[in-house]
Biopython code that builds the backbone (N, CA, C, O; Angstrom):
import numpy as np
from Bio.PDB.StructureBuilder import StructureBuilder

atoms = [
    (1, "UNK", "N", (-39.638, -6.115, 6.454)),
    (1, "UNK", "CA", (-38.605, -6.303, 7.448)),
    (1, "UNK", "C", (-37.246, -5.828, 6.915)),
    (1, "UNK", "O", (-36.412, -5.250, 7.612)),
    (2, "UNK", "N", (-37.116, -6.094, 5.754)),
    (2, "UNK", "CA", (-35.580, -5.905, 5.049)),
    (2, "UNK", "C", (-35.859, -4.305, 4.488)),
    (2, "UNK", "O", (-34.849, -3.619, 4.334)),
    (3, "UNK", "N", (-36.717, -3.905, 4.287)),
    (3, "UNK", "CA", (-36.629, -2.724, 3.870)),
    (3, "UNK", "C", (-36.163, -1.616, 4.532)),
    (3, "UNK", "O", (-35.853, -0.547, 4.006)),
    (4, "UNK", "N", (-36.112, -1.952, 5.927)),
    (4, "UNK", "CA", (-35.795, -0.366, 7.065)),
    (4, "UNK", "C", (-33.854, -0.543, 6.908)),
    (4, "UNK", "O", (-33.059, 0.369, 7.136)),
    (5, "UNK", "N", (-33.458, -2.103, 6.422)),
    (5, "UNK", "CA", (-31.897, -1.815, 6.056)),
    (5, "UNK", "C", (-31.692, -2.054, 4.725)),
    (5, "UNK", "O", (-30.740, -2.736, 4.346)),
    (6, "UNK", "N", (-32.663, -1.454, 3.806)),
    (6, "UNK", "CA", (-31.976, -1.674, 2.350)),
    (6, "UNK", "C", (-31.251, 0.269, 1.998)),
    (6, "UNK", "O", (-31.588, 1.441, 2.166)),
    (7, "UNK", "N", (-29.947, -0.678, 1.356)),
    (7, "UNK", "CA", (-28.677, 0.287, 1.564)),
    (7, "UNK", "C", (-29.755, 1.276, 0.473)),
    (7, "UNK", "O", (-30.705, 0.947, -0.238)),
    (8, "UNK", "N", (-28.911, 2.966, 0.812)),
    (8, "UNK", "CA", (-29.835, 3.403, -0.811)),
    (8, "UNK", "C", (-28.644, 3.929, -1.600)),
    (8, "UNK", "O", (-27.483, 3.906, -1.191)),
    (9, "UNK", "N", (-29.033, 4.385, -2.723)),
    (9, "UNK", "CA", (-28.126, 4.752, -3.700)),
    (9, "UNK", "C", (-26.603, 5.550, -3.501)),
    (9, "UNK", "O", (-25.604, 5.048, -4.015)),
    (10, "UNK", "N", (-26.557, 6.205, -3.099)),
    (10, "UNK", "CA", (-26.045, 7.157, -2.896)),
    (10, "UNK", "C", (-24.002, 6.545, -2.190)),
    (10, "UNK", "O", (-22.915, 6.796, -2.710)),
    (11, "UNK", "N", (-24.210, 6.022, -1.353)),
    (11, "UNK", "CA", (-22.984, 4.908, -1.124)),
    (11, "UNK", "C", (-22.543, 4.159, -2.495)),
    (11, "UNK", "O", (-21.334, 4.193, -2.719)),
    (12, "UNK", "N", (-23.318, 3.520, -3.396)),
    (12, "UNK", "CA", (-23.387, 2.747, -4.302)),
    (12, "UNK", "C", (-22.098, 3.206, -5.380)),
    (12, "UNK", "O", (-21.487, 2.515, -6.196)),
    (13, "UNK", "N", (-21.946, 4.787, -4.993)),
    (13, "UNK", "CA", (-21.639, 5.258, -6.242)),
    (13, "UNK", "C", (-19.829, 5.091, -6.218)),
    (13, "UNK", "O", (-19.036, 5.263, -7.144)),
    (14, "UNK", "N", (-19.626, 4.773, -5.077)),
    (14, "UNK", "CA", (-17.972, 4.514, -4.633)),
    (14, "UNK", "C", (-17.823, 3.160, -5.415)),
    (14, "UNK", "O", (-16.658, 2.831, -5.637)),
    (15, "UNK", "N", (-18.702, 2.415, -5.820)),
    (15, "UNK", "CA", (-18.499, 1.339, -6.452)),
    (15, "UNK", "C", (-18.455, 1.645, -8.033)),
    (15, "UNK", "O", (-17.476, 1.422, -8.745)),
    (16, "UNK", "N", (-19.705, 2.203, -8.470)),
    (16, "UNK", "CA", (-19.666, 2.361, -9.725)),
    (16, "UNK", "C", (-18.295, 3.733, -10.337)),
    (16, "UNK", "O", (-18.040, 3.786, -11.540)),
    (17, "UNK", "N", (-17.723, 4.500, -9.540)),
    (17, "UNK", "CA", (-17.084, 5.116, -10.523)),
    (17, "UNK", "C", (-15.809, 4.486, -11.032)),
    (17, "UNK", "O", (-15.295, 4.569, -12.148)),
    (18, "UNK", "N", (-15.308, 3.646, -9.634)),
    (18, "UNK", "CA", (-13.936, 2.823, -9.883)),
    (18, "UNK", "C", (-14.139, 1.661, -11.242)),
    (18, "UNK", "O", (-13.549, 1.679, -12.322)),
    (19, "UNK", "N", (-14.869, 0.976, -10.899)),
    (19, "UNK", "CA", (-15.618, 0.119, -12.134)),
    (19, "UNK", "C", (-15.740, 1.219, -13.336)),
    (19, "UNK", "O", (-15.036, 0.599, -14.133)),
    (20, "UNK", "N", (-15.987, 1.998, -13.811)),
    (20, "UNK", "CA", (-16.133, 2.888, -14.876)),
    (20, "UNK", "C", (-14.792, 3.049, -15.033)),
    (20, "UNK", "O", (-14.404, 2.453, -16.038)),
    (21, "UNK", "N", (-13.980, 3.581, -14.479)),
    (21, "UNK", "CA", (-12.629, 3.529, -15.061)),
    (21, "UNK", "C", (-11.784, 2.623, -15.831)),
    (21, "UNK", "O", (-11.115, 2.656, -16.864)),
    (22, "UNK", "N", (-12.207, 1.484, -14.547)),
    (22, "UNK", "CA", (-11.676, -0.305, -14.898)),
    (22, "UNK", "C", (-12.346, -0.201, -16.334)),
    (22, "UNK", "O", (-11.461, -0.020, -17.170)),
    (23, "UNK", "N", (-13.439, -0.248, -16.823)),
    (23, "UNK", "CA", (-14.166, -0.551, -17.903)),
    (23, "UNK", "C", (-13.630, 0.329, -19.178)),
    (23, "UNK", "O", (-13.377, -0.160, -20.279)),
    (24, "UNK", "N", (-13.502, 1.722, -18.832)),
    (24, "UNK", "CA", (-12.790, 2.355, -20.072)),
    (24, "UNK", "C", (-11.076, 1.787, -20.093)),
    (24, "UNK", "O", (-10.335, 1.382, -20.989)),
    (25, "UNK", "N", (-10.989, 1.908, -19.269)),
    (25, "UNK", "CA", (-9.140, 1.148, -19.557)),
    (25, "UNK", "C", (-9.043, 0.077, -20.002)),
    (25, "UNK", "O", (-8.131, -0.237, -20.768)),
    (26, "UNK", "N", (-10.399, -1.084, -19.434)),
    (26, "UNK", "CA", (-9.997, -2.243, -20.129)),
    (26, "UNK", "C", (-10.328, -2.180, -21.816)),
    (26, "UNK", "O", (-9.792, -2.863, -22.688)),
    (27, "UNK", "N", (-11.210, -1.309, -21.954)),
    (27, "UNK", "CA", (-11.956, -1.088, -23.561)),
    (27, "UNK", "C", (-10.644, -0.411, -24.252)),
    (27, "UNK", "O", (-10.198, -0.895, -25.292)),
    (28, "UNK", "N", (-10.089, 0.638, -23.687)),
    (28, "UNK", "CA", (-8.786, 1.275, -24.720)),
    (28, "UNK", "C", (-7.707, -0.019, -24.748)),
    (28, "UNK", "O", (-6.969, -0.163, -25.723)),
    (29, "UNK", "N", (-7.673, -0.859, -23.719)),
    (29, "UNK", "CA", (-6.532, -1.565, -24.086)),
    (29, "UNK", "C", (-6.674, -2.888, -25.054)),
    (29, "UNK", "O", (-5.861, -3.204, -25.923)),
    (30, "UNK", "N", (-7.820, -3.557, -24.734)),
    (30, "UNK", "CA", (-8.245, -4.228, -25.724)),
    (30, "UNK", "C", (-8.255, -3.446, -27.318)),
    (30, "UNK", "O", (-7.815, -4.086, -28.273)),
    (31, "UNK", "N", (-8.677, -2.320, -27.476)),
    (31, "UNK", "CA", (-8.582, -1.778, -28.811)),
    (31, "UNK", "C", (-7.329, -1.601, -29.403)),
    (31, "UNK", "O", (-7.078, -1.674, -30.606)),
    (32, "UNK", "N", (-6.273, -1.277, -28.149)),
    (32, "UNK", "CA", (-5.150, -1.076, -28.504)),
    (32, "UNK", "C", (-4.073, -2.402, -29.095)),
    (32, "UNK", "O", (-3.195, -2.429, -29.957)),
    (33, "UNK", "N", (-4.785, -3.699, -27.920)),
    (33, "UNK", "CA", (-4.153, -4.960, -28.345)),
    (33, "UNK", "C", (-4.628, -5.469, -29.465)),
    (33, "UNK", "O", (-3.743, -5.698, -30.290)),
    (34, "UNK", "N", (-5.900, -5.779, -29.859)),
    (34, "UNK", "CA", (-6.821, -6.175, -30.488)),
    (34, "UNK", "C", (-7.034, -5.834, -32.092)),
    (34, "UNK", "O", (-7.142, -6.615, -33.037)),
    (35, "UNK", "N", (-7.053, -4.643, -32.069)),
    (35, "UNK", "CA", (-7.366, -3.717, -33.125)),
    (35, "UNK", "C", (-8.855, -3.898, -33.574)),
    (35, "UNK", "O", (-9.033, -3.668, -34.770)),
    (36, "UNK", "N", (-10.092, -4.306, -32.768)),
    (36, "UNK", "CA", (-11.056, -4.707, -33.619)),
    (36, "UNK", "C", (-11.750, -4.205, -34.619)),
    (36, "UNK", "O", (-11.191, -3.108, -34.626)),
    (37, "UNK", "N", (-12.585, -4.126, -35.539)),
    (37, "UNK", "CA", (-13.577, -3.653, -36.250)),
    (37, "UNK", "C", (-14.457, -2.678, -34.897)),
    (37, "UNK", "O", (-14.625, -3.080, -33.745)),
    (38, "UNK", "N", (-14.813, -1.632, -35.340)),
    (38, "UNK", "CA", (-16.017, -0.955, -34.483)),
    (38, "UNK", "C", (-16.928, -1.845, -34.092)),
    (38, "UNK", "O", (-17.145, -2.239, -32.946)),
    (39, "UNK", "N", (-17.662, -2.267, -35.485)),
    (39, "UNK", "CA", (-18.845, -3.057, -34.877)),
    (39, "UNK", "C", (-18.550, -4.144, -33.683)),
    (39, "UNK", "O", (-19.383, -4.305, -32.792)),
    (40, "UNK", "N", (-17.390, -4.837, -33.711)),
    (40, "UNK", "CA", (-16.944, -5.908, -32.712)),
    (40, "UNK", "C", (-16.806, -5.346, -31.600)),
    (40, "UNK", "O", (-17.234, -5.831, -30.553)),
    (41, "UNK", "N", (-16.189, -4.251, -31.687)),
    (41, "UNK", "CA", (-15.939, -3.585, -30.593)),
    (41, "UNK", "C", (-17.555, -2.439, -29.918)),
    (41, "UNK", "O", (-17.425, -2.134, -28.733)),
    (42, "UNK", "N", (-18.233, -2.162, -30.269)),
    (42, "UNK", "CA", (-19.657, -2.222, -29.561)),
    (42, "UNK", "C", (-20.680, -3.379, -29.443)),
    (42, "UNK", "O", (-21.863, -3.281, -29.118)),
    (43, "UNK", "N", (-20.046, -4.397, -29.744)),
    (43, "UNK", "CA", (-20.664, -5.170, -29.743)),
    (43, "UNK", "C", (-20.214, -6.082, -27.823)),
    (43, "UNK", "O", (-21.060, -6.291, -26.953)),
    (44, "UNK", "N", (-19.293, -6.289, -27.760)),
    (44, "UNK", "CA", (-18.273, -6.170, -26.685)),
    (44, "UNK", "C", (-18.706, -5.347, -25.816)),
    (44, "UNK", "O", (-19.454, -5.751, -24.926)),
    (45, "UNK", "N", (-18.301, -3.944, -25.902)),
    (45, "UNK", "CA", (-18.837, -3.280, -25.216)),
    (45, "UNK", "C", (-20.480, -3.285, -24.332)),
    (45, "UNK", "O", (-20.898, -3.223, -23.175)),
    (46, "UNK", "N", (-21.042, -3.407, -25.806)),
    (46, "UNK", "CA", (-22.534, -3.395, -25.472)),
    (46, "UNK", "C", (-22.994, -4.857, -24.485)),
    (46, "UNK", "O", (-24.021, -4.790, -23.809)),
    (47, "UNK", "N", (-22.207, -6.048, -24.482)),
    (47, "UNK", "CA", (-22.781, -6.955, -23.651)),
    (47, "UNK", "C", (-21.837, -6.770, -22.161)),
    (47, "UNK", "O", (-22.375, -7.112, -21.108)),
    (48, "UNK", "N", (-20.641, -6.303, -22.146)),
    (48, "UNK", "CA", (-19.586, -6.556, -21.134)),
    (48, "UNK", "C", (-20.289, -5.288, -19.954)),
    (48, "UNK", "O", (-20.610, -5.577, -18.802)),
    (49, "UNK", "N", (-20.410, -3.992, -20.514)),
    (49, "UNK", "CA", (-20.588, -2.997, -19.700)),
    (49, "UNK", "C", (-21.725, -3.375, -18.856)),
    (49, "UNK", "O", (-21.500, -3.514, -17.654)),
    (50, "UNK", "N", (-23.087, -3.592, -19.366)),
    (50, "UNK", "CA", (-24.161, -3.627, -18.554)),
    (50, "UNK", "C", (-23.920, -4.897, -17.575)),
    (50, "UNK", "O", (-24.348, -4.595, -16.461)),
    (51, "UNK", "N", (-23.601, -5.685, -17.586)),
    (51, "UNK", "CA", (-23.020, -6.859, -16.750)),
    (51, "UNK", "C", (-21.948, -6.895, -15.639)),
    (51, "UNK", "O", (-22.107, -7.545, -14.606)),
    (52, "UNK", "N", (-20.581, -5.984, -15.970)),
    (52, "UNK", "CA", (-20.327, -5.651, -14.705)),
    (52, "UNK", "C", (-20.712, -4.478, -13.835)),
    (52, "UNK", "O", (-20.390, -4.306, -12.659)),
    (53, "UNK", "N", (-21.605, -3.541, -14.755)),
    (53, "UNK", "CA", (-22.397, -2.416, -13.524)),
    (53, "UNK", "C", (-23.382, -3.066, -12.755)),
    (53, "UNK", "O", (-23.625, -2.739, -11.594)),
    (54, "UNK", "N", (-23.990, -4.022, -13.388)),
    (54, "UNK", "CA", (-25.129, -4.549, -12.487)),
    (54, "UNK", "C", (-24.778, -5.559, -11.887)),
    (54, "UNK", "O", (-25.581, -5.848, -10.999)),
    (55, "UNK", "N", (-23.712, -6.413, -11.989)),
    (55, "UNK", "CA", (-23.263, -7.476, -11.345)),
    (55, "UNK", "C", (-22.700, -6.902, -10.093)),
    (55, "UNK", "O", (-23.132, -7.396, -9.052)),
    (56, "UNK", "N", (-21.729, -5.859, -9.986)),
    (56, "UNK", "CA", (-20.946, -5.232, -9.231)),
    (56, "UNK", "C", (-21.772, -4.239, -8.140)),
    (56, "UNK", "O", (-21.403, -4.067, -6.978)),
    (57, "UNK", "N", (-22.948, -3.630, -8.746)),
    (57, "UNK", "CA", (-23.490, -2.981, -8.144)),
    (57, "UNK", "C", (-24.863, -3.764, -6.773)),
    (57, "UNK", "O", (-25.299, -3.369, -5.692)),
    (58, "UNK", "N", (-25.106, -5.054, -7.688)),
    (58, "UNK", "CA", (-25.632, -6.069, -6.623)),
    (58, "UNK", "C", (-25.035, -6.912, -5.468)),
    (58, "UNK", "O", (-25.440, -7.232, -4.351)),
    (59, "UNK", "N", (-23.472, -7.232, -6.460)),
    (59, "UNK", "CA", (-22.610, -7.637, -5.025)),
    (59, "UNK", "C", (-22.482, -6.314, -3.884)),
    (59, "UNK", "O", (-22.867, -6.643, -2.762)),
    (60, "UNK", "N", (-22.141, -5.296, -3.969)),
    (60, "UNK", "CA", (-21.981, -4.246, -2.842)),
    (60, "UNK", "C", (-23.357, -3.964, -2.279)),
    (60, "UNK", "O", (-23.422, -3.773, -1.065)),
    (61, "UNK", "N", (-24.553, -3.906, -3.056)),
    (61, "UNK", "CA", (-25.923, -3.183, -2.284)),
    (61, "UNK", "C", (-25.760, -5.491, -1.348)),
    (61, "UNK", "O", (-26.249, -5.590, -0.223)),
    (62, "UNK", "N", (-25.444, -6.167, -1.662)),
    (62, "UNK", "CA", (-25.818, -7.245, -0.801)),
    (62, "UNK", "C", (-25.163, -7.145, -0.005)),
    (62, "UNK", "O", (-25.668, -7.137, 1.117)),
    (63, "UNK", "N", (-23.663, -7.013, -0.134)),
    (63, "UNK", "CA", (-22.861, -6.912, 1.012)),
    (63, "UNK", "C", (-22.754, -5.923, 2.043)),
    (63, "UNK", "O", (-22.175, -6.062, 3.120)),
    (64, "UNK", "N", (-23.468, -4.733, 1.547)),
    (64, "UNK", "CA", (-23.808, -3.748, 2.487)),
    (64, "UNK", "C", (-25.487, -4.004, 3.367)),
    (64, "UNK", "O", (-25.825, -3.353, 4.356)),
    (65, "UNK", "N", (-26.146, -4.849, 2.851)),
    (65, "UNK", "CA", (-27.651, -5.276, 3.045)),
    (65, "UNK", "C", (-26.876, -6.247, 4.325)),
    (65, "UNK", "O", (-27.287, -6.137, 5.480)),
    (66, "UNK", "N", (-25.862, -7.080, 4.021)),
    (66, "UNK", "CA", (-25.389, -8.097, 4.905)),
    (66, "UNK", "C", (-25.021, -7.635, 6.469)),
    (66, "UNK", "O", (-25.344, -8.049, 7.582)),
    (67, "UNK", "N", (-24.248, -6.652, 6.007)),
    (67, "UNK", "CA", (-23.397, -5.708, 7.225)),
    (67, "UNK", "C", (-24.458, -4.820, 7.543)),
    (67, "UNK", "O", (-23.932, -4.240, 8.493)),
    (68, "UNK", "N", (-25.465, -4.356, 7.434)),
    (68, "UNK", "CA", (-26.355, -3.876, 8.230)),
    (68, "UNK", "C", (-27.063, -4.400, 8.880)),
    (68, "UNK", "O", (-27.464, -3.825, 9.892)),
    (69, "UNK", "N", (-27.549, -5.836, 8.531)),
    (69, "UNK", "CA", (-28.254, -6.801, 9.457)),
    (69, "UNK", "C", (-27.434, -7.645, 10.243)),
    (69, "UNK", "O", (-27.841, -8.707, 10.714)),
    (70, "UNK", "N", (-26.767, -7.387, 10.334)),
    (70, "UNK", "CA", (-25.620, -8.224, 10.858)),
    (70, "UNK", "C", (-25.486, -6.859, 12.503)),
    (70, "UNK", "O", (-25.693, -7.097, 13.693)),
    (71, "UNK", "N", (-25.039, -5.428, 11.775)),
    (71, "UNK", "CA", (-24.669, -4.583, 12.624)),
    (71, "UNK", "C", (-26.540, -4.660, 13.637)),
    (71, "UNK", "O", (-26.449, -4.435, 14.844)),
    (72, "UNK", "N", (-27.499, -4.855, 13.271)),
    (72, "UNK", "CA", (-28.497, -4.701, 14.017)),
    (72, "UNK", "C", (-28.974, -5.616, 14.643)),
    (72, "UNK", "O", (-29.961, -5.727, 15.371)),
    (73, "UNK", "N", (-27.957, -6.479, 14.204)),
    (73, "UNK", "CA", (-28.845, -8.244, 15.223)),
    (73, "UNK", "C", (-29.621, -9.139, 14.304)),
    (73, "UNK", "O", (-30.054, -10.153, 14.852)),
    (74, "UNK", "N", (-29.796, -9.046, 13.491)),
    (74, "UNK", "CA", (-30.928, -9.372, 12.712)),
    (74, "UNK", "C", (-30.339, -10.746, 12.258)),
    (74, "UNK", "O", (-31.011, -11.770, 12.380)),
    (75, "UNK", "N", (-28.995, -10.762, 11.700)),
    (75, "UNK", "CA", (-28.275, -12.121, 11.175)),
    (75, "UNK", "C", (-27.249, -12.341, 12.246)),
    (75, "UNK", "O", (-26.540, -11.435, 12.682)),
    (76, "UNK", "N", (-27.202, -13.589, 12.649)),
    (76, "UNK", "CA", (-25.661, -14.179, 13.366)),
    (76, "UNK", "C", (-24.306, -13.855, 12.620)),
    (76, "UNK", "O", (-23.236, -14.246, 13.087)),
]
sb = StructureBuilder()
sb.init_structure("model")
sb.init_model(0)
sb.init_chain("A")
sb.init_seg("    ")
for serial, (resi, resn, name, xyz) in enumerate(atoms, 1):
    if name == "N":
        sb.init_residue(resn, " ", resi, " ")
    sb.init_atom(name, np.array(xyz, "f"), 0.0, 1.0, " ", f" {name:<3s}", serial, name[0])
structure = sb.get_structure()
């Protein structure tokens, strides 16, 4: 039933490039405030990045999943 409105990729990507920016700016500025060790600093990296691409990328594919069933009748 949900599958004829699951959003597909391709929209998705208006989300992920702005977020990619956010993510390198916040990484140079933290390095810049911070000064960390490398390792701290991929370490950071390595848990922060995958968490807001996939966090961010599930809030929009839901909220676009929302507004399509919504636009077809499907949800009040």
């Amino acid at each position: 039933m949900f599958a004829d409105y699951e959003p597909r990729g391709r929209g998705l990507y208006f989300v992920l490039l702005p977020l990619t920016f956010l993510l390198i700016a916040g990484a140079l500025k933290f390095d810049d405030l911070l000064r960390p060790p490398l390792w701290l600093m991929l370490a950071v990296i390595v848990v922060v990045v995958p968490g807001v691409i996939i966090g961010g990328m599930r809030l929009m594919k839901a909220a676009l999943l929302i507004a399509r069933l919504r636009a077809a009748g499907v949800l009040a």
